[in-house]
C-alpha positions, 0 to 999 in steps of 0.5 A: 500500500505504501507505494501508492503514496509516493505517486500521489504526492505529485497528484495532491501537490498539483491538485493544490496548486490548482485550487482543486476542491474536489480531490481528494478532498472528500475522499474519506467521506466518500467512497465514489470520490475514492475509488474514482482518485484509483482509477486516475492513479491506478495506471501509473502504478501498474507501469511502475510495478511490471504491469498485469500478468494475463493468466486465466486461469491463476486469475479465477483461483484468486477470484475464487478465493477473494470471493470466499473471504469477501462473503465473510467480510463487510466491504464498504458501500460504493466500492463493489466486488474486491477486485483482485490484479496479477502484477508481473513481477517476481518480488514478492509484493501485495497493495491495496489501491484506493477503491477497493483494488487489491493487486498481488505479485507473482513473485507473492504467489510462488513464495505461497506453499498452500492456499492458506498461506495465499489467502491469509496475505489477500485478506491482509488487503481485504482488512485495509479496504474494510477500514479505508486506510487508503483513504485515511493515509490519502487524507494523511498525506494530503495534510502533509502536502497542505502544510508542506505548500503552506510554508514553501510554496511561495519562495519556490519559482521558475515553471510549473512542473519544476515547482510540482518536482520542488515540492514533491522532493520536499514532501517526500523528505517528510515520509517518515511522519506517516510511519508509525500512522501506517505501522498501526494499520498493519497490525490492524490489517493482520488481526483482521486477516486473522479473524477473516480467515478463521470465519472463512475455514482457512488454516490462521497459521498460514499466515505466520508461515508466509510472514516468516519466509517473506522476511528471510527472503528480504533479508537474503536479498539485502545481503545479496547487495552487500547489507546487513541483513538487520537493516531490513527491519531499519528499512521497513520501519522507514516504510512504516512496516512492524518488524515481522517478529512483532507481526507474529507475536502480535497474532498470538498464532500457535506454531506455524505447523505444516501446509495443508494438503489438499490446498497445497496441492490446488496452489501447485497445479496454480503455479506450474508454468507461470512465468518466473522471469521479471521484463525490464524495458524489454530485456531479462536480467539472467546470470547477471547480464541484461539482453534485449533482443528486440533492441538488440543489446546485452550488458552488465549487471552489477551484483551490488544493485537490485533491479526495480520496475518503473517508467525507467528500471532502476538499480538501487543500491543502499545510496546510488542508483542506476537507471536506464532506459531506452528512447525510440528516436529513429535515425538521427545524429547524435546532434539532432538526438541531444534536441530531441532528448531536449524535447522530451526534458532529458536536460543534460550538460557537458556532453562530450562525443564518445564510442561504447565499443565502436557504438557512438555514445555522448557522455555527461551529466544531469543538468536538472535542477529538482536534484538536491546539492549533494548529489552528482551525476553521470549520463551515458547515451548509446547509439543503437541505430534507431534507438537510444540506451540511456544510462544515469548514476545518481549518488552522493557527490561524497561516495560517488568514485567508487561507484563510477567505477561500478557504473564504467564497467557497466558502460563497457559492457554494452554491446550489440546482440543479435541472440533472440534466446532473451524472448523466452521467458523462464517458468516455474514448475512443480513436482513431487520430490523423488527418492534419493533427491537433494536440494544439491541435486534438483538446483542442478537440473533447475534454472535458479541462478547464482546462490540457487541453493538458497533460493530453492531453500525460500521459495519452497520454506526449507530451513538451513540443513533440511532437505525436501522429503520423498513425495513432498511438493517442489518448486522449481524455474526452468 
């Protein structure tokens, strides 16, 4: 739910400065006023976050089960059925958006073991849209905008967008005000879960079991770039989330105990064949490489940043980041691209004429003025024939040496590529475990990449020195 916020910053602001009285004004009165801001805001967020997995028949599983825990929960009037959405992304997520929408990952169902672990993270939404917090973080937020325009909005001039970007920086410095509001309604949502799930006939614990093997899997994907694994409870305080510890003795739940059978192996048939491979502009990400056949382009990857969804795909590391992007600019010389990137507010100084492996390249900085002072820069745009690769360093002007040397071997990765193996997308498979099987031996005939071994051991939720017995279902990528 929190990401929703960011993105209606900007919204709030612009209905602000507009002297727009309608929105969102009346937004935790009116459930209409609210579900209407979700259809404005709705479209970015999907661009943002991988956009809708098309699966028929994952699709009716989930609708089947957001009907049986809708029947035993009070939906506010004016929303309508819960409206449920696959996000095509393999990081395990889950957002409530104003109106009622509830938007699930597929990364989120492959971490499942049993419906009840499934279900148990779909009646958490549910439990937000019961209580409209949307709406009531939406008016937070709006009182945070209000007071922030208040106090600044007149020393800041120049053009509309840049006072809308100004503004946005300066709200956004401010989240962490709206922590320990979000952190109360996660626990809300939890306890609802709780109490929905026994009313609907699924097994509470489900939901003690998914909780704990989403926070191992955050805490190996932060090591995986370097930090300590206890700065994941530092970051989700941040982001207004309680420690999943605190999360699990809040529901007083028994031991997780085992999945349950019959919806485990409802949730397998599910699975099997669904895509296991996020799209980035593109292009997958595999083995540490970036490839793009339709542009014909591979590079590299650094292993100290994680790639994340957007209008651009970001890199983030715990202070830089790294975003690239590609721009359809036809045939042009690089003179007539720097107006055309001019054109669309890519605002760039110092550029200098360069080749990235006999690729013409022109190489500088951002010359935008929304950036803090303590930031610095680094711009590299590819030639790629009709179309151009843009790569930007943002970090810290203190720090950034170090990570200009990341960002330079990254730049002489690129090259052209003509393989068309980036088209098929890789997929998840399960199976039973047969007879001798190790969790050495099925990682061998799998596709999990670097540390598969550990990645196999949290998709499936088998602890360190476990091994999966015969008979017991695996999930694999292929």
């Amino acid at each position: 739910m929190k990401y929703f916020f960011r993105l209606l910053f900007a919204f709030l602001i612009s209905a602000t400065l507009a002297g727009c009285a309608t929105t969102p004004l009346g937004v935790v009165a009116n459930a209409d006023a609210e579900r209407k801001l979700g259809e404005q805001s709705t479209p970015t967020f999907l661009a943002s976050n991988g956009g809708i997995y098309e699966n028929a028949a994952i699709q009716a599983y989930l609708d089947t089960i957001v009907a049986r825990l809708s029947a035993k929960a009070a939906i506010p009037a004016g929303f309508g059925p819960i409206r449920i959405g696959i996000l095509d992304t393999d990081t395990p997520s889950a957002y409530t958006v104003p109106g009622g929408g509830i938007y699930l990952s597929r990364g989120m169902i492959a971490m499942a073991n049993d419906e009840a672990e499934l279900a148990s993270v779909i009646a958490h939404e549910i439990g937000h849209v019961t209580a409209r917090h949307v709406a009531e973080r939406v008016a937070a937020a709006e009182r945070l905008v209000l007071d922030v325009v208040r106090k600044e909005g007149r020393s800041i001039t120049g053009t509309y967008n840049k006072r809308v970007a100004v503004l946005t920086e300066l709200v956004s410095e401010r989240l962490g005000e709206l922590s320990s509001f979000s952190e109360e309604q996660e626990l809300e949502a939890d306890r609802f879960s709780l109490n929905l799930m026994q009313q609907a006939g699924y097994d509470p614990n489900g939901m003690g079991r998914i909780l704990s093997r989403l926070d191992q899997w955050q805490r190996w994907r932060v090591q995986r770039i370097g930090l300590d694994a206890a700065r994941i409870d530092e970051l989700n305080k941040e982001s207004g989330y309680p420690a999943t510890a605190t999360r699990i003795a809040a529901l007083g739940a028994a031991a997780p105990g085992a999945p349950e059978p019959a919806g485990q192996a409802q949730l397998m048939a599910v699975i099997d064949g669904m895509a296991a491979e996020d799209v980035y502009q593109g292009g997958i990400i595999r083995n540490g490489r970036y490839r793009n056949a339709a542009q014909g382009v591979a590079f590299d990857i650094p292993d100290t940043f994680l790639p994340l969804h957007g209008e651009q795909t970001r890199l983030v590391a715990e202070t830089a980041q790294i975003w690239f992007q590609f721009f359809e600019v036809g045939d042009v010389s690089l003179d007539a691209a720097q107006d055309r990137f001019q054109e669309r507010g890519i605002l760039l100084e110092g550029l200098q004429r360069s080749t990235v492996n006999g690729l013409p390249a022109l190489m500088g900085k951002s010359a935008s003025k929304t950036l803090p002072k303590e930031i610095d820069t680094q711009v590299v745009l590819v030639d790629l024939g009709q179309t151009y690769l843009m790569l930007m360093l943002i970090a810290p002007k203190d720090g950034i040496d170090s990570v200009m040397q990341v960002f330079d071997r990254m730049t002489a990765s690129i090259r052209k590529d003509s393989g068309t193996d980036t088209a098929a997308r890789r997929s998840y498979r399960t199976r039973r475990v047969t007879a001798g099987e190790s969790v050495a031996t099925i990682v061998h005939d799998a596709a999990f990449g670097d540390d598969a071994q550990r990645r196999l051991r949290l998709l499936n939720g088998l602890e360190p020195g476990r091994e999966p017995s015969a008979g017991s279902w695996i999930k694999v990528i292929q």
